[in-house]
C-alpha positions as CSV (number, residue, x, y, z in Angstrom):
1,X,-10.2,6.5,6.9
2,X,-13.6,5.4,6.6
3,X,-16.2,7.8,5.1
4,X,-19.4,7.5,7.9
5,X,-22.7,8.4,6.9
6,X,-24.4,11.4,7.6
7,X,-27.7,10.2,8.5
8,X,-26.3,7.8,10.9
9,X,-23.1,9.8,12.5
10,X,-25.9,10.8,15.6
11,X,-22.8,12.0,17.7
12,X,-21.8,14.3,14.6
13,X,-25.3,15.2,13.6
14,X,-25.9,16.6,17.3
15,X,-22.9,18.7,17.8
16,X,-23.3,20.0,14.3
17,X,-26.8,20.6,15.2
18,X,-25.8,22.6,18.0
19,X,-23.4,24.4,16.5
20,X,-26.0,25.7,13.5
21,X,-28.2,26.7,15.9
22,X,-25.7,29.0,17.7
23,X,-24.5,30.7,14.6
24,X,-28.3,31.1,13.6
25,X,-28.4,33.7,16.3
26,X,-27.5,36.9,17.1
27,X,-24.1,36.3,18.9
28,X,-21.3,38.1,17.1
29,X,-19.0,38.2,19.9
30,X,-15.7,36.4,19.2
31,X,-14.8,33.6,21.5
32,X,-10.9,32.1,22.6
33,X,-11.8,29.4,20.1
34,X,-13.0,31.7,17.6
35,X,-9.5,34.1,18.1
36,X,-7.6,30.5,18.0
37,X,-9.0,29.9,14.3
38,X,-8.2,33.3,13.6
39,X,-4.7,32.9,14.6
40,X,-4.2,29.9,13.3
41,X,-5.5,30.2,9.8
42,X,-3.8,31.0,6.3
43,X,-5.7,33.5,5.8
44,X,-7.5,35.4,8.6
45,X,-8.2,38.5,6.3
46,X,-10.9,36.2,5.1
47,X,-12.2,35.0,7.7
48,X,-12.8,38.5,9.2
49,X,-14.4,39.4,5.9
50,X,-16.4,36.4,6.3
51,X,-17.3,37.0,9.9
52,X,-16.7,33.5,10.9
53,X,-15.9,32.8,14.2
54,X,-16.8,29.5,14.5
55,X,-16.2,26.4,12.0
56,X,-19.0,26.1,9.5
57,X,-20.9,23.0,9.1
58,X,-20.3,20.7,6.4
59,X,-22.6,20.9,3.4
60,X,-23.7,17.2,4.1
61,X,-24.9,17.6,7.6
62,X,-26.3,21.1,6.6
63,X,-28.3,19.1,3.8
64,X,-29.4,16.3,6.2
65,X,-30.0,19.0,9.3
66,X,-32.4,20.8,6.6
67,X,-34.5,18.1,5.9
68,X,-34.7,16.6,9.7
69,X,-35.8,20.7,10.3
70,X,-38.5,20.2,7.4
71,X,-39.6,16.8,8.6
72,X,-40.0,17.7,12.4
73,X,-42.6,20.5,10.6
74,X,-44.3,18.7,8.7
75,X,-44.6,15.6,11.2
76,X,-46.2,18.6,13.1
77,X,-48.7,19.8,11.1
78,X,-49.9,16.4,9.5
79,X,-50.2,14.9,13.3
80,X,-47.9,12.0,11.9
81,X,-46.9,9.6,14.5
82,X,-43.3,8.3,15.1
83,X,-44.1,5.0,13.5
84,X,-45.0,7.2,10.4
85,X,-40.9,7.3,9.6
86,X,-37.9,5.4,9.0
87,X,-35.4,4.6,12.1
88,X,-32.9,7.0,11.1
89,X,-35.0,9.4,10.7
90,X,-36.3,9.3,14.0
91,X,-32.7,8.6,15.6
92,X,-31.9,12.0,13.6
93,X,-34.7,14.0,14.9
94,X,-33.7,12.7,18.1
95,X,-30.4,14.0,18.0
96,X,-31.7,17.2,16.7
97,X,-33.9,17.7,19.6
98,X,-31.0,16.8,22.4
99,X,-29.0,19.9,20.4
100,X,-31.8,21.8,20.6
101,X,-32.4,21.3,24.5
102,X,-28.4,21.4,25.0
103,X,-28.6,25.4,23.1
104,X,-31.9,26.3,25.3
105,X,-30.4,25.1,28.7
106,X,-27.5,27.5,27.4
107,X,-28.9,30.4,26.1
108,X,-32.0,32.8,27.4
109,X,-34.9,33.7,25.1
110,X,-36.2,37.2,25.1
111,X,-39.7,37.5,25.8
112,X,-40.0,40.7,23.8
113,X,-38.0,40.0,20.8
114,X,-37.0,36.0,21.2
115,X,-33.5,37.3,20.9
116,X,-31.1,34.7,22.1
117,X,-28.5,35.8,24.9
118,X,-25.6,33.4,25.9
119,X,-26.7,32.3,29.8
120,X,-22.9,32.2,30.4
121,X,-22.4,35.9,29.4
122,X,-24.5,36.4,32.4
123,X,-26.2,39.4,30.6
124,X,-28.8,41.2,32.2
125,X,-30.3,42.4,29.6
126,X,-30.8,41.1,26.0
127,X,-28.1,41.6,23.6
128,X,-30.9,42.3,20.6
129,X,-33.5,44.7,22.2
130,X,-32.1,45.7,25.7
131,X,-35.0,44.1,27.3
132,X,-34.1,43.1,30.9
133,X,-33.6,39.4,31.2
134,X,-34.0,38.8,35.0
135,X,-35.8,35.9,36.0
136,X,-35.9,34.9,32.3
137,X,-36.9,31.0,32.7
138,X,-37.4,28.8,29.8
């Protein structure tokens, strides 16, 4: 098995992307693939200690995720252009920002709290503050 690099594994980088963002928010409701883990695992005591309902992200792309999140801010505040860095940067921050769209299209933002509710939950009402979500667009 080949070892691929982080920095250049775009498909892995954006559903790892994606999948950091989702367990950044508020969302604590176990899902069928979350309860599959827990059933399948050696040890689900920990895991329910843990809280985990969803894989974590490996360390690598949680290190290279980190410093695409830092460079997208600081290309933002200096006014850098996109010649200012390196290909795989940019493919990165790329692939970032398609994960980033792919979590907004599925989730609602509050606009009293920016909680996060799943859309497919089809909550009316946000799962942080209780603010009604209706006609919620993003």
């Amino acid at each position: 098995m080949n070892a691929v690099a982080t920095s250049t594994d775009l498909a892995g980088l954006e559903r790892y992307a994606y999948r950091l963002l989702c367990q950044t928010t508020d969302e604590r409701r176990p899902t069928s693939r979350g309860a599959a883990r827990l059933a399948a695992a050696l040890d689900p005591q920990r895991l329910e200690r843990a809280g985990e309902t969803s894989p974590p992200v490996p360390l690598a792309y949680q290190l290279w995720l980190s410093y695409l999140l830092w460079l997208e801010e600081a290309l933002r505040a200096l006014g850098a252009s996109p010649g200012d860095v390196s290909g795989v940067e940019l493919a990165g921050l790329q692939a970032l920002g398609r994960a980033r769209d792919r979590f907004l299209n599925a989730h609602q933002v509050c606009p009293r709290c920016q909680g996060v509710t799943p859309r497919a939950t089809a909550a009316k009402r946000c799962s942080r503050c209780g603010h009604e979500l209706s006609g919620v667009a993003l």
